[in-house]
LUMROTOR-686272 format. One record per atom (N, C-alpha, C): x, y, z; residue in three letters; residue number from 1; atom name. Coordinates in nm, 2 decimals. Layout:
+--------+--------+--------+-----+-----+------+
|   east |  north |     up | res |   n | atom |
+--------+--------+--------+-----+-----+------+
|      X |      Y |      Z | Ala | NUM |   CA |
...
+--------+--------+--------+-----+-----+------+
//
This chain:
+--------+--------+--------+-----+-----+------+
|   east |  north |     up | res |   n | atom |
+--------+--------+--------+-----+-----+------+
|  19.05 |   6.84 |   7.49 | Unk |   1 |    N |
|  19.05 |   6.82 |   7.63 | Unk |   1 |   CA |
|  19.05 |   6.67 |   7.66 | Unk |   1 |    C |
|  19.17 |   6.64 |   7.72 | Unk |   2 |    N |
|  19.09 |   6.45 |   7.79 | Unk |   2 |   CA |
|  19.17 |   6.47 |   7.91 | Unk |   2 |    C |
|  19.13 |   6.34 |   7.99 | Unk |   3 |    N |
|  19.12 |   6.32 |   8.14 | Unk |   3 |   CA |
|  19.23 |   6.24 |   8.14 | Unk |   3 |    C |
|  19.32 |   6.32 |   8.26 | Unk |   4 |    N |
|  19.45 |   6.26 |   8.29 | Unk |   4 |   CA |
|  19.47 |   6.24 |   8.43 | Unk |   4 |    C |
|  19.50 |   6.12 |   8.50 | Unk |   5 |    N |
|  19.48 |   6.15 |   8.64 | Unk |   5 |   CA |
|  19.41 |   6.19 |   8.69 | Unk |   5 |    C |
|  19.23 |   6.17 |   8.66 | Unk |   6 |    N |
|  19.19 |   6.23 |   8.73 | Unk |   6 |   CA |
|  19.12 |   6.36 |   8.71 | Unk |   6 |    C |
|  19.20 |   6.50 |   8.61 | Unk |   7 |    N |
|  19.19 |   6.60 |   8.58 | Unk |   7 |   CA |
|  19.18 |   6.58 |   8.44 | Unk |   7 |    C |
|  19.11 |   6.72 |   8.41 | Unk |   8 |    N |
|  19.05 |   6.73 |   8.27 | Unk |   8 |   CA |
|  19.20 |   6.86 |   8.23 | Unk |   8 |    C |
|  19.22 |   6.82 |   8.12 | Unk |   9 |    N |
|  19.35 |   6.87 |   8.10 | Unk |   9 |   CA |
|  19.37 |   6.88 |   7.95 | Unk |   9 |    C |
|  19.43 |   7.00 |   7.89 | Unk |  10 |    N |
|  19.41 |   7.05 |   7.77 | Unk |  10 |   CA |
|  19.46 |   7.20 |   7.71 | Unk |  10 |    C |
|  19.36 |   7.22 |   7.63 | Unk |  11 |    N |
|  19.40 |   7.38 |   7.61 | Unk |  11 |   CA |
|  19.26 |   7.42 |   7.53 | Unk |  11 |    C |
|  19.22 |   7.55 |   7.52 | Unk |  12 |    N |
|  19.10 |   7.58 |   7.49 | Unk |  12 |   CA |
|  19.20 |   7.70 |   7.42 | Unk |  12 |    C |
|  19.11 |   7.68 |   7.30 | Unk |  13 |    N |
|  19.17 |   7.80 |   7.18 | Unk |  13 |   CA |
|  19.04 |   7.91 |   7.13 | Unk |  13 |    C |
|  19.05 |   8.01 |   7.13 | Unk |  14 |    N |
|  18.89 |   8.09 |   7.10 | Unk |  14 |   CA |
|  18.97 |   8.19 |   6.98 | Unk |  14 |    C |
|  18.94 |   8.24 |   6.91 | Unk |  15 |    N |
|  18.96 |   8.29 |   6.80 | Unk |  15 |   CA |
|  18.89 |   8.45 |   6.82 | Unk |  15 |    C |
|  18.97 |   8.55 |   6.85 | Unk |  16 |    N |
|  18.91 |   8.66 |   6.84 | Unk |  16 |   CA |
|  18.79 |   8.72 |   6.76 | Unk |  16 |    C |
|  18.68 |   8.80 |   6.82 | Unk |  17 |    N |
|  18.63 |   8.90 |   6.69 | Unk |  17 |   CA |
|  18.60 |   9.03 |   6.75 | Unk |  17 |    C |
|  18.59 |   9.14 |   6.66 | Unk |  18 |    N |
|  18.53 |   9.24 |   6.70 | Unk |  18 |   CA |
|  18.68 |   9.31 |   6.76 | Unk |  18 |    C |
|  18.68 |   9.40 |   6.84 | Unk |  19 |    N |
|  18.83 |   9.44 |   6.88 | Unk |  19 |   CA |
|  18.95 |   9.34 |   6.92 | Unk |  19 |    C |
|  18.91 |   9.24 |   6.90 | Unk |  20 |    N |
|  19.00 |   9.13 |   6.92 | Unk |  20 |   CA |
|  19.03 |   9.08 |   6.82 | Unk |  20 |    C |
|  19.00 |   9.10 |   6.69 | Unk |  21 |    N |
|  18.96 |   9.05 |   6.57 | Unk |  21 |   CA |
|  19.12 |   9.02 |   6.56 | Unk |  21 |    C |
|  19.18 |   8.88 |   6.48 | Unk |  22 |    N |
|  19.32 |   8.89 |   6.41 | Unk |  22 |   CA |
|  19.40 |   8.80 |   6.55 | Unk |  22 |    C |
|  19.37 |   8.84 |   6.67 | Unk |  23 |    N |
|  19.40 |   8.76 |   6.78 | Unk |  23 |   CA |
|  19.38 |   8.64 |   6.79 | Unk |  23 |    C |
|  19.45 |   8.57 |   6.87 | Unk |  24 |    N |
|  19.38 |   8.40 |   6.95 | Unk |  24 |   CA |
|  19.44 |   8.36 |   7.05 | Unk |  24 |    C |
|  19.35 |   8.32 |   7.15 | Unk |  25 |    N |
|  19.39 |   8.34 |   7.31 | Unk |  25 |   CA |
|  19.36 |   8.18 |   7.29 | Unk |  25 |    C |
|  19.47 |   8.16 |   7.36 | Unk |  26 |    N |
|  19.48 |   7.99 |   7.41 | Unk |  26 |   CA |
|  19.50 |   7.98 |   7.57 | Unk |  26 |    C |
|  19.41 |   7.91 |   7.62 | Unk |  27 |    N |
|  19.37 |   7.90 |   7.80 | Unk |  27 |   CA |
|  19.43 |   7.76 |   7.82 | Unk |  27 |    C |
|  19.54 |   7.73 |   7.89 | Unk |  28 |    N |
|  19.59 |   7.61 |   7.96 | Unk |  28 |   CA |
|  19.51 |   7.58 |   8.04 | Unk |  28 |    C |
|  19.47 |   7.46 |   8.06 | Unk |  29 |    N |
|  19.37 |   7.40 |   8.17 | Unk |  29 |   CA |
|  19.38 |   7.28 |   8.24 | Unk |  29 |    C |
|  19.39 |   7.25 |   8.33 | Unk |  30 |    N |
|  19.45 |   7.14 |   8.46 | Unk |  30 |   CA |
|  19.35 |   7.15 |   8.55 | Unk |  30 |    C |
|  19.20 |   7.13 |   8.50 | Unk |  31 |    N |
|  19.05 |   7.12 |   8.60 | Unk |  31 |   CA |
|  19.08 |   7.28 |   8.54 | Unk |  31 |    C |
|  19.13 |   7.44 |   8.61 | Unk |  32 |    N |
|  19.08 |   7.52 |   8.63 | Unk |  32 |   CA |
|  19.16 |   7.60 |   8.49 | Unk |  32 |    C |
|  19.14 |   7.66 |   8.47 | Unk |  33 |    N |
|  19.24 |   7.75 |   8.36 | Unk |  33 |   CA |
|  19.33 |   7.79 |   8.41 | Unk |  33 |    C |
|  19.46 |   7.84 |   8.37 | Unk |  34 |    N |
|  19.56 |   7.82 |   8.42 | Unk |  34 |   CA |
|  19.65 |   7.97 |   8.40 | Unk |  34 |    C |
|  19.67 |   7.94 |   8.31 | Unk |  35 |    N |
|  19.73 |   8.06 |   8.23 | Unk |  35 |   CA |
|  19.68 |   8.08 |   8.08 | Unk |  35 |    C |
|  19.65 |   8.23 |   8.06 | Unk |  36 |    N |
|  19.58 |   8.28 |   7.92 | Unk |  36 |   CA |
|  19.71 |   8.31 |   7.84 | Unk |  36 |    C |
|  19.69 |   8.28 |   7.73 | Unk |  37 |    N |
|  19.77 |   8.35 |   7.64 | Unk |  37 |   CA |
|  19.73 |   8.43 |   7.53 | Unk |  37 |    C |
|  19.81 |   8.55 |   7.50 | Unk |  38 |    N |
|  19.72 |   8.58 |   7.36 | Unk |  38 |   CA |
|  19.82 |   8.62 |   7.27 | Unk |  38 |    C |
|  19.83 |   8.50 |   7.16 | Unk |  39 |    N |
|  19.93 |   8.56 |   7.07 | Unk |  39 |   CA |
|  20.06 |   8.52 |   7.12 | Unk |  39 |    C |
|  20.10 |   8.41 |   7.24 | Unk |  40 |    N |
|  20.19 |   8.37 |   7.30 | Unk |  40 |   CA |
|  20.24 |   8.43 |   7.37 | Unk |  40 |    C |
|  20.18 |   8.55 |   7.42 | Unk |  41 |    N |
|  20.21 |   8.61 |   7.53 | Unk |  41 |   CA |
|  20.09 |   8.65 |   7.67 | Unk |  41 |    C |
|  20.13 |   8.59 |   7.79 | Unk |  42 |    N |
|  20.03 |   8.57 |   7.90 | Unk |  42 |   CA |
|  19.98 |   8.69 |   7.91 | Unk |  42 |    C |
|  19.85 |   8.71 |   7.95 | Unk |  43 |    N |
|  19.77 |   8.78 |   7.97 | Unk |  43 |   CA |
|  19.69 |   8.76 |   8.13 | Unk |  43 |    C |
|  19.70 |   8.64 |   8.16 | Unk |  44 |    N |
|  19.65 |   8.61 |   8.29 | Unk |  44 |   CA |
|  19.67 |   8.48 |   8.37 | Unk |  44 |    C |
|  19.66 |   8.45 |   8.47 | Unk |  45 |    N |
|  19.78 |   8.31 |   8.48 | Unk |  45 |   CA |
|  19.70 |   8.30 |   8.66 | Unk |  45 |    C |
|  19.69 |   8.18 |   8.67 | Unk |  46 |    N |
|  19.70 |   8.13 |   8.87 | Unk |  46 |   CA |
|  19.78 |   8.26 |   8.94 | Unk |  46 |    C |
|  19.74 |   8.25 |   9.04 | Unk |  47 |    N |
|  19.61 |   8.24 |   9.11 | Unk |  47 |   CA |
|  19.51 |   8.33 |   9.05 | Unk |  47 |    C |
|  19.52 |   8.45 |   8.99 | Unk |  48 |    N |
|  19.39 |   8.53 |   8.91 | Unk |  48 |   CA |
|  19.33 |   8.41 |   8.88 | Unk |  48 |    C |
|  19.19 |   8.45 |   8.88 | Unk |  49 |    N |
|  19.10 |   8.42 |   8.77 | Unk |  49 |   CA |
|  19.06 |   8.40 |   8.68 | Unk |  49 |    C |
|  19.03 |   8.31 |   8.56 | Unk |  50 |    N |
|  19.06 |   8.34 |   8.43 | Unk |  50 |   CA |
|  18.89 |   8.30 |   8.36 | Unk |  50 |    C |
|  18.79 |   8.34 |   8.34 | Unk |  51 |    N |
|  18.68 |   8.30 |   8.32 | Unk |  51 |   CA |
|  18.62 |   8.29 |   8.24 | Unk |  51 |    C |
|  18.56 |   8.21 |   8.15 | Unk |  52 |    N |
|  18.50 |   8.19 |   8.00 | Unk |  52 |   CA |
|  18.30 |   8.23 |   8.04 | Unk |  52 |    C |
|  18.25 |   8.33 |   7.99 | Unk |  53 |    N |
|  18.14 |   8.32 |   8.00 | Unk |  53 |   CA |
|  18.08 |   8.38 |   7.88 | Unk |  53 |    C |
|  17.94 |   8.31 |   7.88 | Unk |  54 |    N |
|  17.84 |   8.33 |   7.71 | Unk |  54 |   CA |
|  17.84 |   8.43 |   7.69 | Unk |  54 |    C |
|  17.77 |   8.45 |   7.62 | Unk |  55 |    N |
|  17.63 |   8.54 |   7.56 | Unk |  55 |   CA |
|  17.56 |   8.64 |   7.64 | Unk |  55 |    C |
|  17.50 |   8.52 |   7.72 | Unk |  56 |    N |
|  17.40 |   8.58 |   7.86 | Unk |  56 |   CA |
|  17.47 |   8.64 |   8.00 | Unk |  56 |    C |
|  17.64 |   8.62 |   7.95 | Unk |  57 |    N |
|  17.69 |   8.66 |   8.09 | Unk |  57 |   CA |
|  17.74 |   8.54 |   8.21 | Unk |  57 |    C |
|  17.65 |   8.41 |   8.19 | Unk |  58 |    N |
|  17.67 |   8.25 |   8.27 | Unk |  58 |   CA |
|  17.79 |   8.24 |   8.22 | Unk |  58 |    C |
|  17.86 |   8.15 |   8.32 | Unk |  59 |    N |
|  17.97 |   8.08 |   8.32 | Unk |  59 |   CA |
|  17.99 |   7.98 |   8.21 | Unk |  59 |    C |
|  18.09 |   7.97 |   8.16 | Unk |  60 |    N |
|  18.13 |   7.83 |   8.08 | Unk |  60 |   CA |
|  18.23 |   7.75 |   8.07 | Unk |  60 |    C |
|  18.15 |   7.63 |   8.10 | Unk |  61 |    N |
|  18.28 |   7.51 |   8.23 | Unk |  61 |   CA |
|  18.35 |   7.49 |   8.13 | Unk |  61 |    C |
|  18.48 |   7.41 |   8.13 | Unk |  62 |    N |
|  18.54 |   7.41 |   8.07 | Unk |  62 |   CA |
|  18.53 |   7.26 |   7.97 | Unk |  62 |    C |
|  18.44 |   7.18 |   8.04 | Unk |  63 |    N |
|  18.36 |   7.07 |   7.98 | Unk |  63 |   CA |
|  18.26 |   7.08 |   7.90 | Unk |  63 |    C |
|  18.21 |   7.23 |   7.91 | Unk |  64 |    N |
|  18.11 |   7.24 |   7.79 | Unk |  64 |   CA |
|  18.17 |   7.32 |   7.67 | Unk |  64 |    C |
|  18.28 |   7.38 |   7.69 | Unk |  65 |    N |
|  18.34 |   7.43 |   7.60 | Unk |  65 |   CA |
|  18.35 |   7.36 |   7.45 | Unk |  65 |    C |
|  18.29 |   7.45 |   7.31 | Unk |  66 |    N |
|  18.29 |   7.31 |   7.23 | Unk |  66 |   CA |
|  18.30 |   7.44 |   7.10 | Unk |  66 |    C |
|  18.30 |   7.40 |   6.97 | Unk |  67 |    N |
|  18.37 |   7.46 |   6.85 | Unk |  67 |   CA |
|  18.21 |   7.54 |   6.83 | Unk |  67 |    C |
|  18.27 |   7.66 |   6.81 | Unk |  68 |    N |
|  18.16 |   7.75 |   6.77 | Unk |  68 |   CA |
|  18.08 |   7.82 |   6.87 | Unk |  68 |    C |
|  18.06 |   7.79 |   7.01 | Unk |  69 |    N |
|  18.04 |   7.86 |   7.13 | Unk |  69 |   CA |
|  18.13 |   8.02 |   7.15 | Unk |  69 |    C |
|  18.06 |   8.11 |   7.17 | Unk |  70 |    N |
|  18.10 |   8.26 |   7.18 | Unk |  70 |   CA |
|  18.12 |   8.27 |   7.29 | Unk |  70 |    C |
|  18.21 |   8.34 |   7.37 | Unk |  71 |    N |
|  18.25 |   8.38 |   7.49 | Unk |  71 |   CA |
|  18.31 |   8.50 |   7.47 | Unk |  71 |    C |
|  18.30 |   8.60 |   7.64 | Unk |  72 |    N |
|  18.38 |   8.68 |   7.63 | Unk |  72 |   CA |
|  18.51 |   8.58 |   7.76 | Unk |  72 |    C |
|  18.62 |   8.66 |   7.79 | Unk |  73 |    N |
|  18.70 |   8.61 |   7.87 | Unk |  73 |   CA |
|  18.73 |   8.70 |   7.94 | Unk |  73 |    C |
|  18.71 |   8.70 |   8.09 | Unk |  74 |    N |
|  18.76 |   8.79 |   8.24 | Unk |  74 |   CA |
|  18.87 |   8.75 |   8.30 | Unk |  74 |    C |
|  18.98 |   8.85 |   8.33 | Unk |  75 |    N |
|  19.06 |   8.80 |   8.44 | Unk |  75 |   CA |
|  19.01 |   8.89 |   8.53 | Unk |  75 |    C |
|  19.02 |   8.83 |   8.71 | Unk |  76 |    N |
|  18.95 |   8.84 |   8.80 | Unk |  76 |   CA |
|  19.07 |   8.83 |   8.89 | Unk |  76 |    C |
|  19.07 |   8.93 |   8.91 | Unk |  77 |    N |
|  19.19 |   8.96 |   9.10 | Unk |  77 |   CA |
|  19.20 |   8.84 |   9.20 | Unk |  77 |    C |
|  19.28 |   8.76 |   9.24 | Unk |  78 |    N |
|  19.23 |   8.69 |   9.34 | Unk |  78 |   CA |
|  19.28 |   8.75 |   9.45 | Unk |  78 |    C |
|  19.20 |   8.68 |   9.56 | Unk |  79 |    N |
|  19.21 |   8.72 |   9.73 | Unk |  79 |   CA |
|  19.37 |   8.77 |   9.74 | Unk |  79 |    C |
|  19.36 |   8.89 |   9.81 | Unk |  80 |    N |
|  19.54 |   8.89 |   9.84 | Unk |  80 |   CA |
|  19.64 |   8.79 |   9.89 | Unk |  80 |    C |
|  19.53 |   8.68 |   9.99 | Unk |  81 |    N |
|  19.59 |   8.60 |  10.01 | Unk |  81 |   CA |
|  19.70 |   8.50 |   9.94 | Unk |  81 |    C |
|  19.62 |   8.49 |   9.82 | Unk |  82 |    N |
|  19.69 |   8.40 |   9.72 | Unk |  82 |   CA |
|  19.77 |   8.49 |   9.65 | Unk |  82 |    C |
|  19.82 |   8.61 |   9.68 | Unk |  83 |    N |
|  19.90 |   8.69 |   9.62 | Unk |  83 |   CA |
|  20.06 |   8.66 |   9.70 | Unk |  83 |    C |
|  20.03 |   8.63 |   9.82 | Unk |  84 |    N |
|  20.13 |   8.62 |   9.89 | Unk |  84 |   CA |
|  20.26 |   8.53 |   9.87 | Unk |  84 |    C |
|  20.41 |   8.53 |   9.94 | Unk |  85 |    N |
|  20.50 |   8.41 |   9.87 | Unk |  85 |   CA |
|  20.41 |   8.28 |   9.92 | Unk |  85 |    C |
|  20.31 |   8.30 |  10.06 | Unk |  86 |    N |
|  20.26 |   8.14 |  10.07 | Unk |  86 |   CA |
|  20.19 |   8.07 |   9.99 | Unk |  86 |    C |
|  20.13 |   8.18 |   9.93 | Unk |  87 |    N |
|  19.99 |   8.19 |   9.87 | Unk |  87 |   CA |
|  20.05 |   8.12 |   9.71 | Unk |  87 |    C |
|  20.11 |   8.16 |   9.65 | Unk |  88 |    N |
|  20.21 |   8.17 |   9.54 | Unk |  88 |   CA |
|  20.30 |   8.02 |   9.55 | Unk |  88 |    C |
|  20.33 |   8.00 |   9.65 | Unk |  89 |    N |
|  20.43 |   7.83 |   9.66 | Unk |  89 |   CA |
|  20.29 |   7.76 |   9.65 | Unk |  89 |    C |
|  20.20 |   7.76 |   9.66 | Unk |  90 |    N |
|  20.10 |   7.66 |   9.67 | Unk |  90 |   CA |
|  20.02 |   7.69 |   9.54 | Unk |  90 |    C |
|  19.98 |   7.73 |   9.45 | Unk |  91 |    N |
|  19.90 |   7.79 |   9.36 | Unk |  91 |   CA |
|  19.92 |   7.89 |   9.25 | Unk |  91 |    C |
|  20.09 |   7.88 |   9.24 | Unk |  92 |    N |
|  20.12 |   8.01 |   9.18 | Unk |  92 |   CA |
|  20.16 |   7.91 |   8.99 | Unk |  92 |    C |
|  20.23 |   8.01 |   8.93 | Unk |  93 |    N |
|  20.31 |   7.94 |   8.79 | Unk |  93 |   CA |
|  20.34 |   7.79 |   8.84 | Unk |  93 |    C |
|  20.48 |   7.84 |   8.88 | Unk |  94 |    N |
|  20.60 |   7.80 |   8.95 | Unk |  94 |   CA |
|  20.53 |   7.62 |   8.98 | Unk |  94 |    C |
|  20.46 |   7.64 |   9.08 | Unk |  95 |    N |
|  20.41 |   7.50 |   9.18 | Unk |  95 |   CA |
|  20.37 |   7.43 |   9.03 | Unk |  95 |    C |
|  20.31 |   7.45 |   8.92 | Unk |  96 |    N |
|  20.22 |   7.43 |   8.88 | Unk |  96 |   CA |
|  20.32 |   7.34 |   8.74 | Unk |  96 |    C |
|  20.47 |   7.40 |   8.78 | Unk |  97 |    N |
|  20.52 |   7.36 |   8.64 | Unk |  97 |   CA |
|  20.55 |   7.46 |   8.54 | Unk |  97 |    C |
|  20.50 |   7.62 |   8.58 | Unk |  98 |    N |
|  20.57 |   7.67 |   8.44 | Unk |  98 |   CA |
|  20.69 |   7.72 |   8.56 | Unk |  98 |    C |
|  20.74 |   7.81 |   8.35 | Unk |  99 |    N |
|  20.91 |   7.87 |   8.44 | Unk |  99 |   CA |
|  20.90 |   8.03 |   8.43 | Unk |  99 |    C |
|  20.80 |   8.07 |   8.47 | Unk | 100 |    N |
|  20.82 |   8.18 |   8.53 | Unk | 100 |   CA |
|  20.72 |   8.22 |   8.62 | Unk | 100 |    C |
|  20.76 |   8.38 |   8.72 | Unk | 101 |    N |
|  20.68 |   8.42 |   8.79 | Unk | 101 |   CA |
|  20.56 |   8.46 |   8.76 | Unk | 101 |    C |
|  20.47 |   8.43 |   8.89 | Unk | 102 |    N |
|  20.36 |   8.52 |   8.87 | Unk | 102 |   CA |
|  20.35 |   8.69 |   8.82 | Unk | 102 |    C |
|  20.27 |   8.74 |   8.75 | Unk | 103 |    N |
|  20.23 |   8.88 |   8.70 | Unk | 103 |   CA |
|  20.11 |   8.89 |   8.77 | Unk | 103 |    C |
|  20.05 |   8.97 |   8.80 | Unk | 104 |    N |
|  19.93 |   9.00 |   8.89 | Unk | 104 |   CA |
|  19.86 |   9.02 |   8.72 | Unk | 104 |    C |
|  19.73 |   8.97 |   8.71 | Unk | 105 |    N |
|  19.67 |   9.03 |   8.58 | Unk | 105 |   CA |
|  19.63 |   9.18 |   8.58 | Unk | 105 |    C |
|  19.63 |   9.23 |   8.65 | Unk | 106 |    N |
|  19.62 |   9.41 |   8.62 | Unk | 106 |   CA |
|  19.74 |   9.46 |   8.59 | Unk | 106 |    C |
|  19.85 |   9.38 |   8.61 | Unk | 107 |    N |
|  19.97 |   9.43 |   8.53 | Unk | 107 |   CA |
|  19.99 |   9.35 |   8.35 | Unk | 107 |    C |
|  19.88 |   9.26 |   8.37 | Unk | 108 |    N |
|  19.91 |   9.19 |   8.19 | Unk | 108 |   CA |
|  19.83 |   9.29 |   8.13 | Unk | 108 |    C |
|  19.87 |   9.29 |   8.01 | Unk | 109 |    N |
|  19.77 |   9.42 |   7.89 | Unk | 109 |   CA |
|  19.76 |   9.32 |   7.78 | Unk | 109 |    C |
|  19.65 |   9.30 |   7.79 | Unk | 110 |    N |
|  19.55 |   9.23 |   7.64 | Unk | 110 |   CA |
|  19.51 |   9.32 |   7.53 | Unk | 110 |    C |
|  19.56 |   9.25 |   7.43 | Unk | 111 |    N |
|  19.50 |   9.36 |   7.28 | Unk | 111 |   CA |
|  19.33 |   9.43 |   7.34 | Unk | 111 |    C |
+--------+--------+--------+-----+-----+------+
//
C-alpha cells in the first residue's frame, strides 16, 4: 500500500483457510476497497461494500492491514441509491477506471 495523491492506494492479498482453503482474494483499494477478487474473478466491486474484519468481528482499516492478521471478508448491499444509472456514473466500475459493469454482489458467487 503507498500514498498517491493523496489516497492510500494498493492491493491487499489474504490467503484463504478453512472452506476457502487453496483460494486468494485480492481487494483493490483507492482509500476504500474497490473491487474483490478471488482467483481473478470479482466477487464484489463499488458501490457494495467490501469489508475486512478480525477475529472479534471490528473492522480492519485498510492502514492497519499487515502480514499475518486474520480476517473474515463481507460484501454488504449498498443503498439502492447507489444502485441507480446516477448512482453508478458517480461511484460505479466504470467512473473508477475499470472496463466493466457493475454486478450487484448478491449476484457474484464466492468459493
Amino acid at each position: 500500500m503507498e500514498e498517491k495523491a493523496g489516497f492510500l492506494v494498493g492491493e491487499v492479498w489474504i490467503e484463504g483457510n478453512k472452506e476457502c482453503s487453496g483460494n486468494r482474494l485480492k481487494v483493490s483499494v483507492k482509500n476504500e476497497n474497490m473491487i474483490a477478487w478471488c482467483d481473478d474473478k470479482p466477487v464484489g466491486m463499488i458501490p457494495d461494500l467490501i469489508c475486512l474484519v478480525d477475529e472479534s468481528g471490528n473492522g480492519v482499516t485498510n492502514s492497519a492491514v499487515r502480514k499475518g492478521v486474520i480476517v473474515s471478508v463481507l460484501g454488504v448491499r449498498s443503498p439502492p441509491i447507489w444502485r441507480t444509472k446516477r448512482g453508478l456514473d458517480h461511484f460505479g466500475p466504470r467512473r473508477l477506471g475499470f472496463s466493466f459493469e457493475y454486478i450487484p454482489v448478491e449476484e457474484l458467487h464466492a468459493p
